[in-house]
N, C-alpha and C positions, 0 to 999 in steps of 0.2 A: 504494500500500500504506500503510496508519493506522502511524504510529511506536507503539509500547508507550512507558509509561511505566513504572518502576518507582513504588509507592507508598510512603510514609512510613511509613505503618502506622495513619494516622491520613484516613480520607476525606475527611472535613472539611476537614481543612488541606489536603490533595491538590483540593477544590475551591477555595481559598485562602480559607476562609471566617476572620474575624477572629476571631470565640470560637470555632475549630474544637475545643480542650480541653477544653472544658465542652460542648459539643454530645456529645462522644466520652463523657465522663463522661455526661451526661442519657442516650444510646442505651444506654450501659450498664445504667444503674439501670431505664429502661422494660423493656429485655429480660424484665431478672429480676422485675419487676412480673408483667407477662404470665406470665413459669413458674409464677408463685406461684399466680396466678388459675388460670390453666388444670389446675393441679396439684390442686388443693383441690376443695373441696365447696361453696366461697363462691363466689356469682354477681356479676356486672359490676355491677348494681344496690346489691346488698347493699355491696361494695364503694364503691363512687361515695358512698353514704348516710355512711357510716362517715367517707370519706377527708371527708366533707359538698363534694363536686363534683356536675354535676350526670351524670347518666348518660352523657350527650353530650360533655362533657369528658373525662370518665374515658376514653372508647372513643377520642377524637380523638389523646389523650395515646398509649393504647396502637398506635395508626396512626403514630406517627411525629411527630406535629405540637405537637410540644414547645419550640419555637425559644424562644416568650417567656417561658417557668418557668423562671425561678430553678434552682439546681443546688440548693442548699436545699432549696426546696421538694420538689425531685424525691426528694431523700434522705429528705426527711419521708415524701412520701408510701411510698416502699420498704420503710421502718420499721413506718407504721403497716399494710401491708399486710401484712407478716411477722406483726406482731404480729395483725390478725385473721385468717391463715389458721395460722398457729399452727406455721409454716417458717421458718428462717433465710433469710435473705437470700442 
């Protein structure tokens, strides 16, 4: 029988990862990326152009695979996408 683990509350760290904080922070801010896009009238392109990534990035980003961005960066891009779909964050 698998032992359960109770979790931290934090995935990341429960996989011992070293920036598990900023990983939890980046998943967060993608989340809400994606709400914004899927929410709106502005498409992944329009976006990507805006945020100036390229289509592929942008889409990779909202998959998950955000390990090497900056939490910066990722709060940039959450802002700027507020600001063109014209939602709070």
């Amino acid at each position: 029988m698998s032992e359960i683990e109770e979790s931290v509350g934090n995935v990341y760290q429960d996989l011992g990862l070293e920036n598990a904080n900023d990983m939890l922070t980046k998943s967060s801010y993608v989340a809400k990326m994606a709400l914004l896009i899927e929410t709106s009238d502005v498409s992944e392109p329009e976006v990507a152009e805006k945020l100036e990534l390229s289509l592929e990035k942008l889409q990779e980003i909202l998959r998950g695979q955000f390990r090497d961005e900056p939490v910066h960066a990722m709060a940039d891009y959450l802002e700027k996408i507020s600001e063109i779909t014209g939602s709070p964050p």
